[in-house]
C-alpha positions as CSV (number, residue, x, y, z in Angstrom):
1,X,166.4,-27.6,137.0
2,X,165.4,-31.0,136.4
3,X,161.9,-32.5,136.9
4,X,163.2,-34.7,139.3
5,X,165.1,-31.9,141.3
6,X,161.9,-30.2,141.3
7,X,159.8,-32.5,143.0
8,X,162.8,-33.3,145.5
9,X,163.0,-30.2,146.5
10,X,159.2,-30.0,147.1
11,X,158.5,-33.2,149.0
12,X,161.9,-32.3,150.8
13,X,160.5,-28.9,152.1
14,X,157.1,-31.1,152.8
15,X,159.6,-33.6,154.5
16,X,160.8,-30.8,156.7
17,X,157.0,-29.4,157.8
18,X,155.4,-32.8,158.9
19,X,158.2,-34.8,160.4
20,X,158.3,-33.2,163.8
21,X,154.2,-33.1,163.6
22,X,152.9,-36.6,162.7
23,X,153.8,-40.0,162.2
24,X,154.1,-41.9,159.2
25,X,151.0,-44.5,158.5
26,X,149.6,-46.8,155.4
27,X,151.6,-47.3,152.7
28,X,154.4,-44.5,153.7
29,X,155.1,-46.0,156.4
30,X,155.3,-49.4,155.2
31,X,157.8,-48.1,152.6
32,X,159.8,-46.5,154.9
33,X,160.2,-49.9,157.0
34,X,161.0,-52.0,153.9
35,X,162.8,-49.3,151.8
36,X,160.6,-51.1,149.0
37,X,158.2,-49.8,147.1
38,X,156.0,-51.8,144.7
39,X,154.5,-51.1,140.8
40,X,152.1,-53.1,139.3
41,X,152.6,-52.9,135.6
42,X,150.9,-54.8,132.2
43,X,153.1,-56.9,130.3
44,X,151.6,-55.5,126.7
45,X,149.6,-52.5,127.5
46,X,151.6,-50.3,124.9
47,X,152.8,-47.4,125.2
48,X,151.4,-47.0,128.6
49,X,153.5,-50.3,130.0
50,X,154.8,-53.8,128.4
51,X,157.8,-55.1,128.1
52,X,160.4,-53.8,125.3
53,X,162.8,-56.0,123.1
54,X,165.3,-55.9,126.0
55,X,162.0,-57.5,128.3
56,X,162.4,-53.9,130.0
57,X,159.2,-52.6,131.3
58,X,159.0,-49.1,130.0
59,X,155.9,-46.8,128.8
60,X,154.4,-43.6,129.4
61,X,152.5,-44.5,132.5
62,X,155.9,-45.9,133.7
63,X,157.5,-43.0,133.5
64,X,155.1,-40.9,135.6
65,X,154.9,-43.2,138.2
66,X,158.2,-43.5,138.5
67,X,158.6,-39.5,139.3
68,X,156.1,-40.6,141.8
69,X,158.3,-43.1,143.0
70,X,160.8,-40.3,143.5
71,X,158.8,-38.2,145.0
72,X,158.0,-41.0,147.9
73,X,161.7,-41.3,148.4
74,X,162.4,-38.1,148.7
75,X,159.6,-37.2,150.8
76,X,160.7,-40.1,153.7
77,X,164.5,-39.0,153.0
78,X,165.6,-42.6,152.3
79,X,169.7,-42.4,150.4
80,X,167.7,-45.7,148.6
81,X,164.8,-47.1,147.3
82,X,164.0,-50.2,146.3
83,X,161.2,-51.0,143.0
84,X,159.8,-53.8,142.9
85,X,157.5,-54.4,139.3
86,X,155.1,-57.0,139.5
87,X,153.0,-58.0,135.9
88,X,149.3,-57.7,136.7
89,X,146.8,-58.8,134.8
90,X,143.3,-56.6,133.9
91,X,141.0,-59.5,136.6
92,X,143.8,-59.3,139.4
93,X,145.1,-55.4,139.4
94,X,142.6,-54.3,141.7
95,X,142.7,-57.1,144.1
96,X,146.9,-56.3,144.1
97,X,146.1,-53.0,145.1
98,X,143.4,-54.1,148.0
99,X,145.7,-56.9,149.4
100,X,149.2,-54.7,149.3
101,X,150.7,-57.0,146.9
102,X,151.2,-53.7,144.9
103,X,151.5,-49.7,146.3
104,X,151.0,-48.3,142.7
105,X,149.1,-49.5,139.8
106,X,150.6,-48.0,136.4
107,X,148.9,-49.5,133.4
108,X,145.6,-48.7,131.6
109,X,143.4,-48.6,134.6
110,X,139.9,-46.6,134.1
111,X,139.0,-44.2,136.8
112,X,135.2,-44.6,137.6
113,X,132.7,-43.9,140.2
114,X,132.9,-47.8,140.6
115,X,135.9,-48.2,141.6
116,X,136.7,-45.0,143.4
117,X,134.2,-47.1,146.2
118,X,137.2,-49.5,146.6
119,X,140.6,-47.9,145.4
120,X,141.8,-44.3,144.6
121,X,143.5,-42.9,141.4
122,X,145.8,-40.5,141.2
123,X,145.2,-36.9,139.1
124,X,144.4,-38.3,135.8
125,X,147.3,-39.0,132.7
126,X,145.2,-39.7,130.0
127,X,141.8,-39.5,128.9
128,X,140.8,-42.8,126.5
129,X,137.6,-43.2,124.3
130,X,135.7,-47.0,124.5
131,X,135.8,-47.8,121.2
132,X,136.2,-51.4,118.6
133,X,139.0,-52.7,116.1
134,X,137.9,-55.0,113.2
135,X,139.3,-56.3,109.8
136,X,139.3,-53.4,107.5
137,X,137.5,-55.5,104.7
138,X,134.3,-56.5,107.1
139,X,133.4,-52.6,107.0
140,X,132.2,-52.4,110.7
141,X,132.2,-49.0,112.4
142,X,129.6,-48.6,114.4
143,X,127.5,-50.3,117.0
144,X,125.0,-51.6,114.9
145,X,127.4,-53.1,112.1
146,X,128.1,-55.4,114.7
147,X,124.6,-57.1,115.6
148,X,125.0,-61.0,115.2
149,X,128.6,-60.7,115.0
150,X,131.6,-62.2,117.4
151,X,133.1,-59.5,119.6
152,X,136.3,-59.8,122.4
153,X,137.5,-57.9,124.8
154,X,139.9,-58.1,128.0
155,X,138.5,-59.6,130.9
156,X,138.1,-57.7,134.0
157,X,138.0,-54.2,132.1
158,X,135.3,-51.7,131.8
159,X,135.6,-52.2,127.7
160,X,134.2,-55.7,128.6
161,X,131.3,-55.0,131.0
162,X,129.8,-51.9,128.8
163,X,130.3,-54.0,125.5
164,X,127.8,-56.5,127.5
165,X,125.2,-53.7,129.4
166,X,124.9,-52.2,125.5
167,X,124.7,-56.1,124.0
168,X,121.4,-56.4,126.3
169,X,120.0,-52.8,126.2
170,X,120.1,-52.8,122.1
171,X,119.0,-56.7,121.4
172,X,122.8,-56.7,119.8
173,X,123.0,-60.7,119.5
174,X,126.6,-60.6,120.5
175,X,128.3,-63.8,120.9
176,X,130.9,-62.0,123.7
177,X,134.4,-63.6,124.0
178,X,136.9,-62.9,127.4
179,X,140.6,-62.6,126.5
180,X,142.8,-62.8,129.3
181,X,144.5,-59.6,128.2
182,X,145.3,-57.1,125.1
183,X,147.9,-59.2,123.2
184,X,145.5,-62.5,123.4
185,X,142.6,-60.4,122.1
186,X,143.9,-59.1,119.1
187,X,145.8,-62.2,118.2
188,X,141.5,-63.2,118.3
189,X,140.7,-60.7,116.0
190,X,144.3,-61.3,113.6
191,X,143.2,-65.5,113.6
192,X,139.7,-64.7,112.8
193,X,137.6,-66.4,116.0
194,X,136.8,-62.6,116.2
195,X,134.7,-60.0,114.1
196,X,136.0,-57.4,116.9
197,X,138.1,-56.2,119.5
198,X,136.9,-53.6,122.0
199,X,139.0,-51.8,124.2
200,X,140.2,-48.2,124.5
201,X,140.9,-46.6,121.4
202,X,144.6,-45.3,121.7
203,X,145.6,-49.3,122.7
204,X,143.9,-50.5,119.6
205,X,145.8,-47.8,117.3
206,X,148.8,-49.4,119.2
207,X,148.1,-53.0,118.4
208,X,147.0,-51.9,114.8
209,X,150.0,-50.4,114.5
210,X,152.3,-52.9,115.6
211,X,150.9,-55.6,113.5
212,X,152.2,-57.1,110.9
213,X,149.8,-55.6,108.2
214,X,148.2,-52.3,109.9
215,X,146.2,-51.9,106.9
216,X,144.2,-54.3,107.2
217,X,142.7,-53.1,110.2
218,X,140.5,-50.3,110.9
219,X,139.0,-48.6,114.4
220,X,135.1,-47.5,114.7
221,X,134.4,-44.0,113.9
222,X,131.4,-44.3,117.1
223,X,133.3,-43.7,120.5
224,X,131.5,-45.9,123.2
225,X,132.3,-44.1,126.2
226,X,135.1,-41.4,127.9
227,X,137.8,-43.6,130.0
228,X,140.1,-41.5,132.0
229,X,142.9,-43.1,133.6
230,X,144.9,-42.4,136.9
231,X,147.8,-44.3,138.9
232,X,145.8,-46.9,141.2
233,X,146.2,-46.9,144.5
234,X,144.5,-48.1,148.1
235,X,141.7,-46.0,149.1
236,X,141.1,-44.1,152.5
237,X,145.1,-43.4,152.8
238,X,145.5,-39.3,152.1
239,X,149.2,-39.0,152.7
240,X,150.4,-41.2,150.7
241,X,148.0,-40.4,147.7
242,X,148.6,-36.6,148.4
243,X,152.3,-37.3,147.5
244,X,151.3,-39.1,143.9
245,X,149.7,-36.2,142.9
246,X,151.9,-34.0,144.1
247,X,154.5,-35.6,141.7
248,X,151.8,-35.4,138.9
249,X,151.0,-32.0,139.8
250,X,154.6,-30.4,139.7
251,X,155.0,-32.6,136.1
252,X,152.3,-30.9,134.6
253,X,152.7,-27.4,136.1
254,X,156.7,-28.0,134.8
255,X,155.4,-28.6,131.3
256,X,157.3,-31.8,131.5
257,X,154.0,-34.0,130.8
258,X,154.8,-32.4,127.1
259,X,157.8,-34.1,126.8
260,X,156.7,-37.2,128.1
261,X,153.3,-37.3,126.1
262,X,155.2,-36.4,122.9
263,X,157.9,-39.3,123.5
264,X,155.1,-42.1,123.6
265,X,152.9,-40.6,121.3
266,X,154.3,-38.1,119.0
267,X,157.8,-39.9,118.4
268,X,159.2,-43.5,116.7
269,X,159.7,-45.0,120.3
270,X,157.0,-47.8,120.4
271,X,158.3,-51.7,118.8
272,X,159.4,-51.4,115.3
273,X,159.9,-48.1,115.5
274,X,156.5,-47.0,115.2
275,X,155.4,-43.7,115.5
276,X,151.4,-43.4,116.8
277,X,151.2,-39.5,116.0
278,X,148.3,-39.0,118.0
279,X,148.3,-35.2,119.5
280,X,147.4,-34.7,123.1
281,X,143.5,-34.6,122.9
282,X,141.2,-31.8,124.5
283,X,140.0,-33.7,127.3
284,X,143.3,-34.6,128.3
285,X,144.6,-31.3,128.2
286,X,141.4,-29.9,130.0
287,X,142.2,-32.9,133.2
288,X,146.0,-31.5,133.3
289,X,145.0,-28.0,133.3
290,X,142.8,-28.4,136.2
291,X,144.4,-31.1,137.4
292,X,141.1,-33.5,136.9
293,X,140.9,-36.6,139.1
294,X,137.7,-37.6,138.7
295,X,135.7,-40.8,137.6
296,X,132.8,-39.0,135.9
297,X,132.8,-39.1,132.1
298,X,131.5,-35.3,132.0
299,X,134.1,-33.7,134.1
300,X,136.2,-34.5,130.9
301,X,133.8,-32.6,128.7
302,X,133.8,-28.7,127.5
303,X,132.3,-27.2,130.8
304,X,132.2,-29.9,132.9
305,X,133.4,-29.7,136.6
306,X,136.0,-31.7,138.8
């Protein structure tokens, strides 16, 4: 039985429970009306979701949210549903999300205590270390090799706020630049007007990578913070969010998140054929064991709680 016959079958026999005892409300119920349903997605966010060479949007975060999107049609029994993408940028995904422009966000979005005031996230995908890029020859790889120096980051993104709260703690002299997303701030980095990119470490091995000379690029050894990231959703709407990670639930408990994780990240699928070889870290494996939701950097940790 397929993963997708699996979680039919589940929000099916849900389906069958709750009909007859509630009516639909929030974002169910809106789908249900339109027989649309709406993913925000990055346009370069790779492998979690850009556009391909066929300007497909595809990706690992993609993927899973489009078993979720299964699992909403198959929980309100529609024959069809509609998906609509719509690109969103790091500054605008959360105001999609608030206004309905989008029902799910499926990018590179940090869960944190912050933003759980606001939006919801679904059981977490990946886990994600804070972290810098920089031209192999300067020799930077830690905080301090970068006092003085020009740094950039990705506007509206945690990466760019705690690059700033450390600049003014530590008396870093940054000169801080704001890139309008991940392509535009390495292209900073590649042209020079900057000494380094910061952002989460597995999309910096994934523009390294994919540049045209991955040697000449190296990532920090120092890992800034822990950035876990969930499917983005509205807040204070329990059905509908319950159905998400239901899909994500019966994924992992399958043993299908192996498959997935290891054709994004342990397989020549990325532009160019690349291959990032990066195993599925503890963390990560620790949120899908316990199926880990929250936005506290220690729940991640050995011994931490959910």
């Amino acid at each position: 039985m397929t993963i997708r016959m699996i979680l039919a079958a589940a929000a099916l026999s849900i389906a069958a429970q709750t009909a007859t005892a509630e009516e639909l409300t929030g974002v169910l119920d809106k789908i249900r009306r339109t027989g649309t349903i709406t993913l925000g997605h990055r346009e370069s966010s790779i492998p979690f979701s850009y556009y391909d060479e066929n300007e497909k949007v595809v990706g690992y975060a993609m993927d899973l949210c489009y078993l979720a999107v299964d699992a909403v049609k198959a929980r309100l029994g529609l024959p069809k549903l509609d998906v609509k993408l719509v690109p969103v940028t790091p500054s605008g995904r959360i105001p999609s999300v608030l206004s309905g422009a989008i029902d799910l966000e499926c990018g590179t979005t940090t869960n944190n205590l912050e933003r759980q005031k606001v939006v919801s996230f679904s059981t977490t995908y990946f886990v994600a270390a804070n972290r810098f890029a920089a031209r192999a020859a300067a020799k930077l790889r830690t905080l301090d090799d970068l006092k003085g120096k020009v740094v950039v980051s990705t506007i509206g993104s945690t990466n760019i706020k705690q690059i700033s709260e450390l600049n003014g703690r530590q008396n870093l002299n940054l000169t801080i630049l704001a890139a309008k997303d991940n392509g535009e701030a390495f292209r900073m980095l590649e042209s020079n007007r900057a000494d380094a990119f910061v952002m989460d470490d597995i999309l910096l091995y994934s523009r390294v990578a994919d540049s045209a000379n991955p040697g000449d690029y190296t990532v920090s050894d120092e890992a800034l913070s822990i950035e876990p990231y969930g499917i983005m959703m509205r807040r204070d709407d329990p059905a509908f969010k319950k159905v998400v990670d239901d899909a994500i639930a019966a994924v992992y408990r399958s043993g299908e998140i192996d498959k997935i994780y290891a054709k994004w990240f342990q397989a020549p699928t990325l532009p160019k054929g690349i291959n990032l070889n990066v195993p599925m870290s503890a963390p990560l494996k620790r949120a899908i064991a316990n199926l880990i939701a929250s936005g506290d950097p220690d729940a991640y940790r050995a011994g931490g709680t959910n």
